[in-house]
C-alpha positions in Angstrom: 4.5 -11.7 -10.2 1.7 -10.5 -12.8 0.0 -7.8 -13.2 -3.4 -8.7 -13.2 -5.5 -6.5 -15.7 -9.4 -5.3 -14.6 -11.4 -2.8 -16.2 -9.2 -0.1 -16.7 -7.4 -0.7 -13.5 -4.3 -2.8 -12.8 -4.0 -4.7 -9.6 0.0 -5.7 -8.8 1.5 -2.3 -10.8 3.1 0.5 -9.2 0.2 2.0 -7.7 -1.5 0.5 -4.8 -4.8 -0.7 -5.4 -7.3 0.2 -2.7 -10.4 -1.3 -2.0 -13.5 0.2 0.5 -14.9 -2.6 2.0 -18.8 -1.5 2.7 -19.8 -4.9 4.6 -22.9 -3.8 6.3 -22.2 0.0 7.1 -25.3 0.0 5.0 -26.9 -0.5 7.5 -30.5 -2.1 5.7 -30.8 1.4 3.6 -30.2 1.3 0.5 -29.7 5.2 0.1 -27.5 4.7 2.7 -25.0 2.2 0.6 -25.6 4.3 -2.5 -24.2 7.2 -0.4 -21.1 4.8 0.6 -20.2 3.8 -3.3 -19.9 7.7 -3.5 -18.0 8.1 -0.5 -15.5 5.5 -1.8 -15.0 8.0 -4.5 -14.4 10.5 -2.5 -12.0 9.0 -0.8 -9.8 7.9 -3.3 -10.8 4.6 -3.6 -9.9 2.4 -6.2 -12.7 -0.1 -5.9 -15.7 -0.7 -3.5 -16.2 -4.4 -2.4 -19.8 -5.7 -1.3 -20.5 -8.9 0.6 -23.2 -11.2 -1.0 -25.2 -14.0 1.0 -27.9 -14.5 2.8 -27.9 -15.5 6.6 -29.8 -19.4 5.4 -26.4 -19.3 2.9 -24.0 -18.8 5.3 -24.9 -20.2 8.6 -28.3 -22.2 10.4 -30.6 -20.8 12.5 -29.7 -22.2 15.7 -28.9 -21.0 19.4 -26.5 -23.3 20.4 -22.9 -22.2 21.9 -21.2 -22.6 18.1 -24.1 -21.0 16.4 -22.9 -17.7 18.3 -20.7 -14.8 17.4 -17.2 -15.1 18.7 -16.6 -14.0 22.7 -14.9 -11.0 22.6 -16.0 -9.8 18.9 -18.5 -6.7 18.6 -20.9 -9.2 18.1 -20.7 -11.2 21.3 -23.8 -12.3 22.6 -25.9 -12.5 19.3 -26.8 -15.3 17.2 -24.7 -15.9 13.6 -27.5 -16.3 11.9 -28.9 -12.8 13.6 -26.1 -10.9 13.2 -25.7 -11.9 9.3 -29.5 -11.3 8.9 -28.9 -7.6 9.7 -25.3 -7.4 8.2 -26.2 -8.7 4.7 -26.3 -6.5 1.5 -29.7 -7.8 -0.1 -29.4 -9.3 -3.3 -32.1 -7.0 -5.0 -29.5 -3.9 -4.4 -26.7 -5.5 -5.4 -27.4 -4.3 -9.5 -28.0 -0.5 -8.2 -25.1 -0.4 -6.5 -22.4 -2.2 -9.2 -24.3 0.5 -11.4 -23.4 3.3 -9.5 -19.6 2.6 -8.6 -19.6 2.3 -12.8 -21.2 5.7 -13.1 -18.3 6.8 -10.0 -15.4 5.4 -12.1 -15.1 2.3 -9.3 -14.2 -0.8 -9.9 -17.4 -3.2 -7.7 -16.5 -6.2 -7.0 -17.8 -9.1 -3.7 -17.1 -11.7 -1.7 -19.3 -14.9 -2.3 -20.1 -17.2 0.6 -21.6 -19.9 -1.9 -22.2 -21.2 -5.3 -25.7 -19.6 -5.6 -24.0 -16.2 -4.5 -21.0 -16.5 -7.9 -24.2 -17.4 -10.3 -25.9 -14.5 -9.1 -22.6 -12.6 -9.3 -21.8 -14.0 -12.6 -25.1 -12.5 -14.3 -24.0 -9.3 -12.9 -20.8 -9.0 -14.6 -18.8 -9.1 -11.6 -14.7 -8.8 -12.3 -13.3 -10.0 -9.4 -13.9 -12.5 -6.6 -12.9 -12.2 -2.9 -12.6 -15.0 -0.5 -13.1 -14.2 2.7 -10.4 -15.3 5.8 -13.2 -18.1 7.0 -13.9 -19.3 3.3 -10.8 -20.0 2.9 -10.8 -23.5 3.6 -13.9 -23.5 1.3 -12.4 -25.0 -1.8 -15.2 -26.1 -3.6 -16.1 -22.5 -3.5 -12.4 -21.5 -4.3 -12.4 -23.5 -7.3 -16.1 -22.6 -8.6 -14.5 -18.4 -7.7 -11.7 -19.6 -9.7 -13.1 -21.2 -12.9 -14.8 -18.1 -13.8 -11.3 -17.0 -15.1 -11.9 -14.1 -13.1 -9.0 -12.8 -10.6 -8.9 -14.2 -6.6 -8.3 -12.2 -3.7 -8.1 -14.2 -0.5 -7.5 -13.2 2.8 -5.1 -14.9 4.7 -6.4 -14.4 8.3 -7.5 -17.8 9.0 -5.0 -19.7 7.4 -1.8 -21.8 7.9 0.6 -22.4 5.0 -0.6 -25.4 4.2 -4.3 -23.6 4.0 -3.0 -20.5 1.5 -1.0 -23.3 -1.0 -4.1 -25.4 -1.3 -5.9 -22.6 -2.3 -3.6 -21.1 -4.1 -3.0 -24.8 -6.1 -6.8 -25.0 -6.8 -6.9 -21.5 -8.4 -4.0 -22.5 -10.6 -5.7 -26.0 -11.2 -8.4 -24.2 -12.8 -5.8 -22.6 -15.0 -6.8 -19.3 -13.1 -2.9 -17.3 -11.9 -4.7 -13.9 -11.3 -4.8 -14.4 -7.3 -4.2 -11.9 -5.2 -3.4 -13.1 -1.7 -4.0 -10.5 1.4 -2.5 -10.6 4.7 -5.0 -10.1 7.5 -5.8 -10.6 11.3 -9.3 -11.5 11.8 -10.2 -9.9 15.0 -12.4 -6.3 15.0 -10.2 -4.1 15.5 -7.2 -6.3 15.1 -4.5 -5.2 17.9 -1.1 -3.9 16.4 1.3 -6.6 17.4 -0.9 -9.1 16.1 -0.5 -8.1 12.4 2.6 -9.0 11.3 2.7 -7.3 8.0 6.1 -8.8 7.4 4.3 -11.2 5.7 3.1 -9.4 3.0 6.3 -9.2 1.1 6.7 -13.1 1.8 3.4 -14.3 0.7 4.3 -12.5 -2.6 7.7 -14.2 -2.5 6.2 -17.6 -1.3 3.6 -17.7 -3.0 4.4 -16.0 -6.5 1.4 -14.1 -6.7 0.1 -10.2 -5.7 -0.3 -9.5 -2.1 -1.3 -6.7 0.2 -3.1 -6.2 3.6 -6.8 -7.0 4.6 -6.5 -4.2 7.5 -9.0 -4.1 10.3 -7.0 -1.8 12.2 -8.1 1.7 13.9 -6.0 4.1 12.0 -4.5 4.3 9.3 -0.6 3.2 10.0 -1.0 -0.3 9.1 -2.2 0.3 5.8 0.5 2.9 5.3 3.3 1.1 6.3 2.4 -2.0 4.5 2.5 -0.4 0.9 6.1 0.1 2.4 6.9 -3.2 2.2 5.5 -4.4 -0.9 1.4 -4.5 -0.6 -0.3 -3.9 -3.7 -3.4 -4.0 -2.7 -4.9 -2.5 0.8 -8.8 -2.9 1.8 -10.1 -0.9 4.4 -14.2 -0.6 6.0 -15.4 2.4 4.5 -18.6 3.9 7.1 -20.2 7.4 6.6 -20.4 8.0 10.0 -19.0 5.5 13.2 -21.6 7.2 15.3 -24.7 5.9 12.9 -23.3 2.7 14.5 -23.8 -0.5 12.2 -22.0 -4.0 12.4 -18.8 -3.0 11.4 -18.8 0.7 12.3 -16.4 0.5 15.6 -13.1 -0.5 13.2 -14.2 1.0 9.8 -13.3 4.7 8.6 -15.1 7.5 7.7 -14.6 9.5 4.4 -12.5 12.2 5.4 -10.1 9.5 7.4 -10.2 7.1 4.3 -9.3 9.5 2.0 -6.5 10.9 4.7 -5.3 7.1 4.7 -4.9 7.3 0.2 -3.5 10.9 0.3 -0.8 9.0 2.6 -0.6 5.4 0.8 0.2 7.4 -3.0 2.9 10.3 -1.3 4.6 6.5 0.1 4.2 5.2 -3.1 6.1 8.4 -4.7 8.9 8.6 -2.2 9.7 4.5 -2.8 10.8 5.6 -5.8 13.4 3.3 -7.5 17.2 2.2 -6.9 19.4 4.5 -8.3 23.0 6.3 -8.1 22.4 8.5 -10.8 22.2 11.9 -9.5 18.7 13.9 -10.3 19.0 16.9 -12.6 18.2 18.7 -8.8 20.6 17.2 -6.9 23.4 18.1 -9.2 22.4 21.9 -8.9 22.2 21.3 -5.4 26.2 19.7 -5.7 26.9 23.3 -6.4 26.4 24.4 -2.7 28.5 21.3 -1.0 31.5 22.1 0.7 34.8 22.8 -1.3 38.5 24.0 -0.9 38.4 28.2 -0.4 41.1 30.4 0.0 40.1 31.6 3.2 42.4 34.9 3.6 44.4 37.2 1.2 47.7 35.2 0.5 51.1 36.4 -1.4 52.5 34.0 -4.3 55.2 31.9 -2.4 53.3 31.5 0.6 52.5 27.8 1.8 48.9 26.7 2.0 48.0 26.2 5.7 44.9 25.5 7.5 45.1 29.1 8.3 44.9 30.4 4.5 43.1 27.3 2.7 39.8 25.5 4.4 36.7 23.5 3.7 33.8 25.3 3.6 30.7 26.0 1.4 29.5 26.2 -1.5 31.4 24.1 -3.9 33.4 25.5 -6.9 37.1 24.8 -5.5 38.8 21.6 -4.9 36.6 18.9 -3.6 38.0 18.6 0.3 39.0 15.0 -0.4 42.4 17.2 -1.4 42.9 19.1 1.7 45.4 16.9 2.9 47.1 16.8 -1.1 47.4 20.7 -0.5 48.6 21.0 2.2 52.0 22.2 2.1 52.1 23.4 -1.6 53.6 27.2 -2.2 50.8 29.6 -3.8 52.3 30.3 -7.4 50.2 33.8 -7.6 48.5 36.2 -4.8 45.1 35.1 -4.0 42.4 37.0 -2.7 39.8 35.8 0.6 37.3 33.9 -1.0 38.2 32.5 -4.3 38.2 28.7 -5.0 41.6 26.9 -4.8 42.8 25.7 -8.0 45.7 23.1 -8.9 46.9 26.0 -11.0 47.4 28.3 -7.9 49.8 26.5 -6.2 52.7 24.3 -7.3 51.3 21.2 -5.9 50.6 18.3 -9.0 47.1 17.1 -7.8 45.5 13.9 -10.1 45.5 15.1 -13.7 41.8 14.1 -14.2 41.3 15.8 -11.0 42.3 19.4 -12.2 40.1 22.4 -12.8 36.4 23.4 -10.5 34.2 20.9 -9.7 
């Protein structure tokens, strides 16, 4: 697996890359989306991902049955082409608001939803490409995403196997290997047991590529436990406030939850940590306080060593216990006062040479 290398950033390292999605918490002001791209900041944010289309580029204006928003969505009973006239970032923003994330440190980046959306893109310098969980079947627009040379991200939440190695194949046709493939459930808000973030180690391992989690959850847990298992990357819906309501605004999160959700995602990334037996400069000062072989009440030389006069207690500085039983039995060679550690040379008992002495 590859890092992939953007900006300054690096998407498939150590640290969790971790995208606000903004979608249309805009809601048609543009102050309003400025404010966003400075929330994402805020927040922790590694990036802040736009949408770019227009409601004629993405769907027809028609009222028929198909031409409607899903049953059970949000956006039940309005018409696609309604709900992506009010839910699209317009195009005339789009160089304010790659301009500001730069000024904020963030990496700006958007999903296409056709070829007149990348050329438009393209002129704006835009460094990575994400394809969307109902584009991904798209692969003219996979391949056109992918022959800019600039990295992938495709979500998964709409797609079989067979779906995610086409488009994985037509990326690397193009000679393009920086995809980053994201494990998500496209319903809003996506139930727990529906999101199987199992799969986000295995579409790494599958696929041999970055993965990490397209999360429309409420909460943060998902996303948390995800970098657990593997996810490099982690999008979330970034609102400033749910109750300013907006398309998206019922599963996105607000600043001070977004920036809870990082705080969490980077002390999981510090306690992973790496696989190791060496002991930590720490936990060998903290060796000094396990439990080790004591003298436990005044004894006379020629006395035997009994549980009564010898026991396991702490802190360490006797015989490690694992020579209780080795002990046992031996006759004290000198008196011994309560509270001193046992020794071989206190008793007559021949312990393990490379044993001998204090631990």
């Amino acid at each position: 697996m590859n890092k992939i290398y953007v900006n300054d950033s690096i998407i498939g390292g150590d640290r969790t890359f971790v995208i606000a999605e903004m979608s249309g918490n805009h809601n048609q002001d543009k102050n309003r989306a400025i404010e966003i791209v400075r929330a994402a900041k805020y927040s922790g944010a590694d990036a802040l991902k736009i949408q770019t289309y227009r409601a004629d580029t993405i769907t027809l204006d028609c009222d028929g049955d198909m031409f409607r928003a899903q049953k059970g969505s949000p956006w039940e009973g309005t018409t696609l082409y309604k709900l992506y006239g009010e839910a699209y970032t317009p195009w005339e923003w789009h160089k304010d608001i790659f301009e500001e994330a730069d000024r904020q440190g963030l990496v700006c980046f958007s999903s296409p939803f056709d070829f007149t959306a990348i050329d438009f893109l393209e002129e704006l310098g835009c460094p990575i490409y994400k394809i969307a969980s109902y584009e991904i079947t798209d692969i003219p627009l996979i391949r056109k995403a992918a022959k800019t040379k600039k990295p992938v991200i495709m979500s998964t939440g709409l797609a079989s196997e067979s779906d995610i190695k086409l488009a994985v194949d037509t990326c690397r046709q193009q000679g393009n290997n920086d995809i980053v493939l994201l494990k998500c459930t496209s319903a809003y808000p996506a139930p727990f047991g529906e999101m199987n973030i199992r799969m986000v180690p295995d579409l790494s391992e599958r696929f041999a590529c970055v993965s990490g989690l397209s999360d429309h959850t409420l909460g943060s847990e998902v996303a948390v436990a995800s970098v657990a298992l593997g996810a490099r990357v982690v999008e979330k819906h970034l609102t400033l406030d749910r109750k300013d309501g907006g398309v998206d605004s019922a599963f996105s999160m607000e600043p001070e939850e977004f920036k809870n959700m990082v705080s969490c995602i980077r002390n999981v990334e510090a306690a992973l940590g790496t696989v190791s037996y060496t002991l930590t400069d720490s936990q060998m000062e903290g060796r000094k306080y396990c439990r080790s072989l004591y003298v436990s009440k005044d004894v006379r030389k020629g006395e035997r060593v009994t549980p009564d006069n010898v026991k396991s207690v702490r802190p360490g500085g006797g015989l490690e216990p694992r020579f209780y039983d080795t002990v046992m039995g031996s006759i004290f060679k000198i008196d011994v006062k309560k509270g001193v550690p046992l020794s071989w040379d206190m008793t007559d008992c021949s312990g393990p040479g490379e044993s001998k002495g204090n631990i």
